[in-house]
Every structure is written in structure tokens, then in C-alpha cells.
N, C-alpha and C positions, 0 to 999 in steps of 0.2 A: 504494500500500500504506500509507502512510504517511498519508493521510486517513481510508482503513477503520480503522486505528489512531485518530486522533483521533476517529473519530466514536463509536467505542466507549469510546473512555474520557468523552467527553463524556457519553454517555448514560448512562453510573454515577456521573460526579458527578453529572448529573439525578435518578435515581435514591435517588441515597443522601442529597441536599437533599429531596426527597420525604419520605424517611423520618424525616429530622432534622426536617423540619416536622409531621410525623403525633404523633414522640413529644414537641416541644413542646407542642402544641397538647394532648396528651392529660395534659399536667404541668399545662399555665393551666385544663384543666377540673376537676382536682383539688385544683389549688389554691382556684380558686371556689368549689368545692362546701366545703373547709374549713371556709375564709372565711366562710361563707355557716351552716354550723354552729356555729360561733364566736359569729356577730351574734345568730344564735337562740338558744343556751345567754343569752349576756349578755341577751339582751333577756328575756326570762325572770325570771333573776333579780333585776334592776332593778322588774319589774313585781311580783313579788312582795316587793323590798326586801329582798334575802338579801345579807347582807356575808360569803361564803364566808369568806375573813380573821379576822374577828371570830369568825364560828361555829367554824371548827378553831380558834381561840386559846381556846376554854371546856375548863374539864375534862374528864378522858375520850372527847374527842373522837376521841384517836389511838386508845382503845384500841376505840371505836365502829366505824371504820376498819378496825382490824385484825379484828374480828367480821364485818363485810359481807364483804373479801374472804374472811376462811376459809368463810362459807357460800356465796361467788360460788364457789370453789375446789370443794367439797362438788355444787353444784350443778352445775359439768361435767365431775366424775366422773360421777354418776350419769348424766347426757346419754351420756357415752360408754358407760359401761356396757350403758345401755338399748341404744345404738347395735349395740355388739360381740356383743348378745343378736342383736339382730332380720336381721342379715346379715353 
């Protein structure tokens, strides 16, 4: 009795190391994929010579900011709207 015991707990720690390595492995492919968004944003703007820094340190830049997101804001109201319209 006491092997069908160990063999069933063995096969849950197998089990649940399975699963510990599924949702690492699915952490390092999101990690990458970040990573990997990261280098393309930067490479980007090296290639076109953009000193994010420098451009928000100009005038009005915050208030340029605060205009994009209230029209991003603006723009998924109406997303949802249309949405709550159609179903």
C-alpha cells in the first residue's frame, strides 16, 4: 500500500514539475518577445536619430501628450460604442 502511495505522489510531483516547466517556458517566450520589441522600438529610433529625452524636454510636449491620449481615450469610446451598437 504504501508504494501505490509513493507512486502516486510521485507522479504529481511529475506532474506539477511539468506544469512548473510549461508556465516557465511560456514566461522566457514573453519575455523574448518583449525583448525582442524593445530592440525594434530602439533600433528604430537610432535609425531615424530620435532622442525621445531631448524631444519631451521641448515645450508643450506634455501638453502634446496629454492631447494624443485624450483623442486615444475618445477613440475607444467610440470602438466601444460602435461595439455595444452592433451586438
Amino acid at each position: 500500500m504504501a508504494t501505490t502511495h509513493d507512486e502516486h505522489q510521485t507522479e504529481a510531483l511529475r506532474a506539477r514539475l511539468e506544469a512548473l516547466e510549461r508556465e516557465r517556458f511560456e514566461e522566457i517566450r514573453r519575455a523574448n518577445a518583449a525583448t525582442a520589441a524593445a530592440q525594434d522600438r530602439a533600433y528604430w529610433l537610432e535609425r531615424w536619430h530620435l532622442d525621445l529625452n531631448a524631444l519631451m524636454r521641448r515645450p508643450g510636449m506634455a501638453q502634446l501628450r496629454w492631447l494624443l491620449r485624450a483623442l486615444r481615450w475618445l477613440l475607444r469610446q467610440a470602438r466601444a460604442g460602435t461595439a455595444r451598437l452592433r451586438g
